[in-house]
Steps between C-alpha positions, in 0.01 A plus 500: 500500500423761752567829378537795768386825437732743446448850686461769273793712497399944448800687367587783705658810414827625609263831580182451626257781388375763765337793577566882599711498781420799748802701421353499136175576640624803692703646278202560228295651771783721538582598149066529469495695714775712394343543133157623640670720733710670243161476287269711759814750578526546114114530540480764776765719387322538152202581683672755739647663147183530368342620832760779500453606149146501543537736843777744282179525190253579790730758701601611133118563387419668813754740435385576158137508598605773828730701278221524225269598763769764612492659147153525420417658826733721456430579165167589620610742736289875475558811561152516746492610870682269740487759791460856465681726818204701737658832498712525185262292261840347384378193311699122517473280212753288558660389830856358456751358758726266597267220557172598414322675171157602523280633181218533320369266238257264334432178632409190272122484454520181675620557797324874550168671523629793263636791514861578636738356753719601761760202446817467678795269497688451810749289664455390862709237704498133440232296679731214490852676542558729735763672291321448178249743286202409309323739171114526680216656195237736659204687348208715548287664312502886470178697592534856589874486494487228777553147495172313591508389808370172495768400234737706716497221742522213286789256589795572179628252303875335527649530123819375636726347782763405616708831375813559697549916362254679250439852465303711258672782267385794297598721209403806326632816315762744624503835484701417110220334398714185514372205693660515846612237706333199669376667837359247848230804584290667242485878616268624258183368619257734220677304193496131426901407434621362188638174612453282789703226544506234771845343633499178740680266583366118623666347845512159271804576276382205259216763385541826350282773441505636081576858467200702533450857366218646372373852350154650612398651134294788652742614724771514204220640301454788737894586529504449167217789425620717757878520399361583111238762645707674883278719681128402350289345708369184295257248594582136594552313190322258398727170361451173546754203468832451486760276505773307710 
């Protein structure tokens, strides 16, 4: 008996299996691409924040480092010639106005030959805004009552910018022996005052400038000595230090 062979039947199933369709494919780019987006804004604004905070430490240092200089130069003010008049011999120790103060002092032993210095703060216009001010450092050292004139014509040195209003102030005793008020002109140029304080203002409102006040110890020494003793002629004392 001849037996056919039968062809071999395969089951199928109602649903075949297949791959990602395109749509599928697309929309995992998508969300991909989405998540690392989100992931390197997330990213770059942490890095921005800590950008920022490091600038505010910076700007915040620099601050503290200028107004430290401020008060031990001016804590090391003296009362030695700063200019002495032709005719009168009327002496200046101290030269106070608006925007500049100029006195005599010690420099740092690194950064002099020895011996004192004419040093003088001043502020000058912006070199970046034309309405602006900058704090400039200048010194020279003293021979012969004169500023030496090779570091006479050295170039100063910016403290600060970018100030939008700053102006120096003064303060001594009054004629009570009380301490007067805060004065933009010093007008007695053969005494060192008894305070000095510096207020400014920066154009960027996002910084601000700490108070700053500070009292020159000979100067109050001197008013001091003369208020206890009227009418004698003592010598220039002879104290060191002080505080903020």
């Amino acid at each position: 008996m001849n037996v056919g062979v039968r062809p071999r039947i395969v089951p199928t199933s109602p649903r075949r299996a297949t791959g990602f369709t395109l749509i599928e494919i697309i929309l995992a780019t998508v969300l991909l691409a989405l998540g690392l987006t989100i992931a390197f804004a997330s990213l770059h604004s942490a890095n921005a924040s800590v950008q920022r905070a490091e600038l505010a430490a910076a700007r915040n240092e620099h601050l503290r480092a200028v107004q430290g200089f401020l008060y031990r130069t001016l804590q090391a003010a003296q009362p030695l010639v700063l200019a002495r008049d032709a005719r009168s011999q009327q002496v200046t120790y101290f030269d106070g106005a608006r925007d500049r103060v100029r006195f005599v002092a010690a420099m740092p032993g690194y950064l002099s030959r020895g011996g004192p210095y004419v040093l003088t703060l001043k502020l000058v216009p912006s070199a970046a805004d034309s309405d602006g001010q900058r704090l400039q450092f200048a010194y020279a050292m003293l021979v012969d009552e004169k500023p030496f004139a090779y570091d006479d014509k050295l170039a100063p040195e910016d403290l600060l910018d970018g100030i939008s209003e700053a102006h120096f102030e003064y303060r001594a005793l009054g004629t009570d022996a009380k301490i007067g008020s805060w004065e933009t002109h010093w007008n007695r140029p053969a005494e060192l005052p008894l305070q000095v304080r510096l207020q400014l203002r920066f154009t960027d409102p996002v910084r601000a400038w700490p108070a700053f006040a500070t009292a020159l110890p000979l100067g109050f020494a001197r008013a001091r000595a003369e208020d206890a003793a009227p009418g004698t002629n003592l010598p220039a004392p002879t104290v060191q230090g002080g505080g903020k």
